[in-house]
N, C-alpha and C positions, 0 to 999 in steps of 0.2 A: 658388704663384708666379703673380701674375698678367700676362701681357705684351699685347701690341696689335701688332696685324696691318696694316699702313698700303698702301695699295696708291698707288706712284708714287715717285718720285724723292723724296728731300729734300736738303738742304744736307748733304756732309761721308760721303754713304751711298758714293759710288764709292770714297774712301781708305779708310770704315770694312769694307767687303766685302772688297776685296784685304785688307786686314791681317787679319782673320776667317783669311779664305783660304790668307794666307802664312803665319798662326803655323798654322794647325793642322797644315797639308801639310810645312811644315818639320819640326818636331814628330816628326811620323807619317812621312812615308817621304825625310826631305832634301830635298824640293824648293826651290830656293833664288831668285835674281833671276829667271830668264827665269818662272819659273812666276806668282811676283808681276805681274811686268812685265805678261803675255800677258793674267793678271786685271782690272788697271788701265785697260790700253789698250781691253780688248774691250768691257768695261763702259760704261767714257766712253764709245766708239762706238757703242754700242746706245741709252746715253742720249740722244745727239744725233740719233738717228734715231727715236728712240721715236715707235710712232700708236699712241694707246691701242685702235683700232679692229682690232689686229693681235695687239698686244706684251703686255706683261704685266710688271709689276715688285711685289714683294710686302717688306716691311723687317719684322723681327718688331722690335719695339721693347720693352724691358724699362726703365722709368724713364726714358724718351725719348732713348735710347742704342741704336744698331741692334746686336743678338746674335744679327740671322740675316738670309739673305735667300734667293730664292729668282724667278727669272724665265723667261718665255716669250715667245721671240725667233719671231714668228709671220712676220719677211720673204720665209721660202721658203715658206712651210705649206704652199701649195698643191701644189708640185713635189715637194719633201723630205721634208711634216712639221713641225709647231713643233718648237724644238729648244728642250727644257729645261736652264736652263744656272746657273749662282751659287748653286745650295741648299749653304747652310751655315747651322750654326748655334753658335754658340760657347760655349766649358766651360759658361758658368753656366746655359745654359738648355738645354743636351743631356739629352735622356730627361725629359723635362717633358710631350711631347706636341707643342712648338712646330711640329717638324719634319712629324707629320703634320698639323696646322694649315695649315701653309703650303702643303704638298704639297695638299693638298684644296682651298683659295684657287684655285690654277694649276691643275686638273684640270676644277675646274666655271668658270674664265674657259677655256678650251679648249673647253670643252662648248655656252657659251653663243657663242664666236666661229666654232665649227664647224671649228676644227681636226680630224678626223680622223686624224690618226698625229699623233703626239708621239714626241721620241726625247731620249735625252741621251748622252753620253760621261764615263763614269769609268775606274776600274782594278781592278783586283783584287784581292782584300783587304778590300775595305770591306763587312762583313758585313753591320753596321746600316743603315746606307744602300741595299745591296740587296734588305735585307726589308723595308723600305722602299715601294724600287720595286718591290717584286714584290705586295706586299700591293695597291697601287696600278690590278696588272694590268700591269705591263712586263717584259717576256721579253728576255732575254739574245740577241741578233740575229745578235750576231761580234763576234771578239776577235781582236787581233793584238797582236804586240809593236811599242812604239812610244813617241816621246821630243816629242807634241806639248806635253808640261810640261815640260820643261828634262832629264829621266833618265829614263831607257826603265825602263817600265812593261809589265805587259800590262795595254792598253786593253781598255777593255769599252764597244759600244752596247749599250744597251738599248731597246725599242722599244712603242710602246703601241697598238692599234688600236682607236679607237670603231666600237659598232656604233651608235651612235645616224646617224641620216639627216644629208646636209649640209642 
């Protein structure tokens, strides 16, 4: 299976991410509208504020159709950390490789913008996507129970430190 790796916005990617998003997490643990919603909204937001000298947006495209995406929201970097945020990838191209693809795209634009800490928020449960981030070098930070998707989860950050120099 061959897919493409597109780095940037294109037409139709912020409806096709939330729905990625919303079927799989429905799916998998019920999340329903606010979950969608919160994707939808944060995304446009990020889109309209995007500096490519900061951010980071990654589409995997499979037949010029988005099956995954993956971004680095670098607004706080400096104070917080990039916060890695939208990696998904959808049925057809799950366990293909895409996912570390994309994850490696986002780690070497981190590298080369001098992000030093990178962080993201999931839950618990998600096995694959943990070996994932951990294959990566992201450590499990803190957990709590918590309903920022629509039904109380235990949230998980995970957290990444470069040693390379700013």
């Amino acid at each position: 299976m061959t897919f493409e790796i597109h780095q940037g916005y294109l037409p139709t990617a912020i409806g096709r991410v939330a729905e990625l998003h919303a079927r799989h997490y429905s799916a998998l643990v019920g999340f329903g509208l606010p979950f969608e919603a919160k994707v939808a909204r944060e995304l446009a937001e990020f889109c309209e504020r995007y500096d490519e000298a900061r951010d980071g947006l990654w589409l995997l495209l499979q037949d010029g159709r988005v099956e995954g995406s993956i971004a680095i929201d670098g607004a706080r970097a400096a104070a917080q950390g990039a916060h890695l945020r939208w990696f998904i990838t959808s049925d057809l191209v799950r366990g293909t490789g895409a996912g570390t693809a994309m994850l490696s795209a986002a780690m070497a634009f981190c590298q080369s913008r001098h992000h030093q800490n990178v962080y993201l928020w999931t839950f618990e449960g998600l096995h694959a996507a943990r070996h994932l981030y951990e294959k990566f070098g992201f450590t499990l930070a803190h957990q709590q129970l918590g309903t920022q998707w629509g039904r109380q989860v235990n949230e998980q950050r995970f957290e990444r430190q470069s040693d390379s120099p700013a």
